[in-house]
ZAMARGU-4260 file (C-alpha; in steps of 0.2 Angstrom, whole numbers, plus 5000, padded with zeros to 4 digits):
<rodrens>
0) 5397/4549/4201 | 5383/4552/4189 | 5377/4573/4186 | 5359/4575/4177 | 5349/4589/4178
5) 5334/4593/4187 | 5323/4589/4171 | 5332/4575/4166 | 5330/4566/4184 | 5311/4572/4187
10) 5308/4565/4169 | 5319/4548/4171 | 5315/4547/4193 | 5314/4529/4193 | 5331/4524/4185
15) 5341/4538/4193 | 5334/4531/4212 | 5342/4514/4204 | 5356/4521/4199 | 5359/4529/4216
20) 5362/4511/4226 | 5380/4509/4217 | 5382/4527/4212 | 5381/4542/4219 | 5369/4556/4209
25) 5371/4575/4209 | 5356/4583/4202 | 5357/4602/4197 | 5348/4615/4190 | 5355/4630/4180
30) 5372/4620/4183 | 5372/4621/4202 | 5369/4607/4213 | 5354/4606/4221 | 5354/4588/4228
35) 5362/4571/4231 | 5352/4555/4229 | 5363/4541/4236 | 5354/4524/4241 | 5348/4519/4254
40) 5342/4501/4250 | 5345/4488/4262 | 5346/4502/4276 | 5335/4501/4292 | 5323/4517/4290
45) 5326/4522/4309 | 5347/4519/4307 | 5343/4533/4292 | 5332/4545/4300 | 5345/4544/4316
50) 5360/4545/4304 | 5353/4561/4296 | 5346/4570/4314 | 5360/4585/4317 | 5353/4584/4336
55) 5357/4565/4337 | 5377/4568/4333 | 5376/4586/4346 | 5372/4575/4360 | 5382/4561/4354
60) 5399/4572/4354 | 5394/4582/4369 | 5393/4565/4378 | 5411/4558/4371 | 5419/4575/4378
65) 5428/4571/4394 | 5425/4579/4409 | 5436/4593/4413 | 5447/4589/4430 | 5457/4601/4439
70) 5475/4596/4441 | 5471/4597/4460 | 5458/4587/4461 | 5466/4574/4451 | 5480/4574/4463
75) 5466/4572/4475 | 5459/4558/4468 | 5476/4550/4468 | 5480/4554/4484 | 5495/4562/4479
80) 5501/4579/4492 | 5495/4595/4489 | 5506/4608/4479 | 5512/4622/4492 | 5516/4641/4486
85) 5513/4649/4470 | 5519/4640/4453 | 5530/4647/4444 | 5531/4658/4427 | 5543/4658/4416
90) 5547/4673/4406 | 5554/4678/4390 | 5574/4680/4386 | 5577/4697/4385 | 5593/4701/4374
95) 5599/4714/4388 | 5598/4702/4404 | 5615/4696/4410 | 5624/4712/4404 | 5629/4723/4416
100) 5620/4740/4417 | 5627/4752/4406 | 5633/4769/4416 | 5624/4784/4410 | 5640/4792/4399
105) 5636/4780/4388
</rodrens>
């Protein structure tokens, strides 16, 4: 990975784009980066514009998310019985259940 400065790259454009098909090239100014020249060559110009569209890759991962199924209707769609009553909770140990109840002279 090769750092230059914005000068340096406006001044020697030609030779940094080269540079940027096998190397990566972080260009700065005042010492912060301001941008990243990677190649391109040998790259379709549509795969690159689509590769680079934020919108594209939203709709890309909103359509690899799974639908969301309810338990029942899954059990629905595989013919399996209904669940009857209400489903159980489970509650937290508490360190004074099982003991008996302590009389009140205690």
């Amino acid at each position: 990975m090769k750092i230059v400065g914005v000068r340096a790259a406006k001044a020697a454009l030609s030779e940094y784009l080269e540079l940027a098909q096998t190397e990566r090239v972080i260009v700065t100014h005042h010492g912060k980066p301001v941008a990243l020249l990677v190649g391109l060559q040998g790259y379709d110009l549509e795969d690159v514009v689509t590769a680079s569209d934020t919108a594209f890759w939203k709709r890309i991962e909103a359509r690899r998310k799974p639908p969301t199924v309810s338990a029942e209707a899954d059990r629905h769609a595989l013919g399996a019985p209904q669940r009857k009553g209400a489903r159980r909770t489970r509650t937290k140990h508490h360190p004074e259940a099982g003991k008996a109840p302590r009389s009140r002279a205690e």
